[in-house]
C-alpha positions in Angstrom: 21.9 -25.3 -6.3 25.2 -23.8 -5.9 26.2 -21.5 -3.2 27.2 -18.6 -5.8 23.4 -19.0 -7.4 22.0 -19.1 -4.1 23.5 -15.7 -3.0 22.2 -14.5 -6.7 19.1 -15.1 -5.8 19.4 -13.4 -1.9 20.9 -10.6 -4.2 17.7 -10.2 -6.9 15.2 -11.0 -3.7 16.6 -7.8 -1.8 17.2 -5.8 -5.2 13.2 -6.3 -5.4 12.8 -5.1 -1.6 14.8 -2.2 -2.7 12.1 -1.3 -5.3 9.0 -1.7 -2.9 10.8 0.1 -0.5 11.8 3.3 -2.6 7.9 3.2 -3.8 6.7 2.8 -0.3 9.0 5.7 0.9 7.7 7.9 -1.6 4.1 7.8 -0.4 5.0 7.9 3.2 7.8 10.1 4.0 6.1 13.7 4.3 9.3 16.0 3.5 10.1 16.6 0.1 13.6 16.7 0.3 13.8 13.6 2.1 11.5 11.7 0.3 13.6 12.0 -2.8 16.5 11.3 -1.3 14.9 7.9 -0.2 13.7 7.3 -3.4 16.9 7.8 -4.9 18.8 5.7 -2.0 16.5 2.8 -2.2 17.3 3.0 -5.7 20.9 2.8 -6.4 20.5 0.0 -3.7 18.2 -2.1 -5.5 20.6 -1.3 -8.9 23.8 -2.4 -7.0 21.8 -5.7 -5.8 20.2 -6.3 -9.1 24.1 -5.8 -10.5 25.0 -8.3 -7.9 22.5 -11.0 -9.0 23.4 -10.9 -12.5 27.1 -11.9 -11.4 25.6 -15.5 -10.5 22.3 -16.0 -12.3 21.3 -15.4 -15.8 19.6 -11.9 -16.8 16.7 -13.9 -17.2 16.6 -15.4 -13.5 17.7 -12.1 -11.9 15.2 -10.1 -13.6 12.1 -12.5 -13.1 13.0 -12.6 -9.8 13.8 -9.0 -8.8 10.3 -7.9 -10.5 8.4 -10.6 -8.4 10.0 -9.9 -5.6 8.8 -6.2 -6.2 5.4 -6.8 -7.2 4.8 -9.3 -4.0 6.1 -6.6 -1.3 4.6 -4.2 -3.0 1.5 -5.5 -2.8 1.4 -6.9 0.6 2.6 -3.4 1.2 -0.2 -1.7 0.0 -2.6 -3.9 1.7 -1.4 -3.7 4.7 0.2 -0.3 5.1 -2.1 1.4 2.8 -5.4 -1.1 3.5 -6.0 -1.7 -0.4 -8.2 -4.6 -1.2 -6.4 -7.8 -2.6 -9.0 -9.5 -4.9 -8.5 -13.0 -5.6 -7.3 -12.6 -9.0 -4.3 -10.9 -7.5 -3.2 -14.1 -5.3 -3.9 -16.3 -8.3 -1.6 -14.0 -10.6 1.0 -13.9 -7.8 0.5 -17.8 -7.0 1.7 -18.2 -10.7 4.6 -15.8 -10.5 6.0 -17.4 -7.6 5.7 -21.2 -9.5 7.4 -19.1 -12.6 10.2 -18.2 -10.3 10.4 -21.6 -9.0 10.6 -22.7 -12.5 13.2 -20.6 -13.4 15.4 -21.2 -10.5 15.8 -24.9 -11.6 16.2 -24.6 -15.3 19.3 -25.0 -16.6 19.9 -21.6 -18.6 23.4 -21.3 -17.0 24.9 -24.5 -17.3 24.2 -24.6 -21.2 25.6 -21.4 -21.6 28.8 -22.7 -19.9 29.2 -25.7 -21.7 30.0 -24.0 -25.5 
């Protein structure tokens, strides 16, 4: 794997952080003002990370990515922060998104664009 698709993936991996992080701010942060100004923070961060990604991966790779990302912290967020139940449906959908990342991450979507 090259080093510029390497640093696309660090890049969709922390746009997904981002997201979790702007959701778990919104529940925790008591101030109003404040809350939406995380929210909104967290937000153009992921965006600008997300933008990042798609500069060495393919939209398809940075997406995937970015939303599993999300839905993984977000998760492990909720149970540990917020002490919501994981059933064992959810590991075995999230078990699957992590092999459909891995998947992804070795296809060849962006050489055979390169090549025409």
């Amino acid at each position: 794997m090259a080093v510029s698709k390497k640093k696309g993936y660090s890049w969709a991996v922390s746009a997904g952080l981002n997201a979790a992080f702007a959701a778990i701010s919104a529940k925790f942060i008591t101030p109003q003002l404040i809350r939406y100004g995380m929210v909104i923070l967290f937000n153009v961060m992921m965006w600008g990370c997300y933008v990042n990604s798609l500069k060495a991966l393919s939209s398809l790779q940075a997406t995937v990515t970015n939303f599993a990302t999300n839905f993984l912290s977000s998760g492990l967020a909720g149970f540990f922060l917020f002490q919501e139940p994981l059933s064992p449906k959810w590991f075995a959908g999230a078990l699957l998104i992590v092999v459909g990342v891995f998947i992804l991450s070795k296809s060849s979507v962006e050489e055979k664009t390169n090549k025409d």
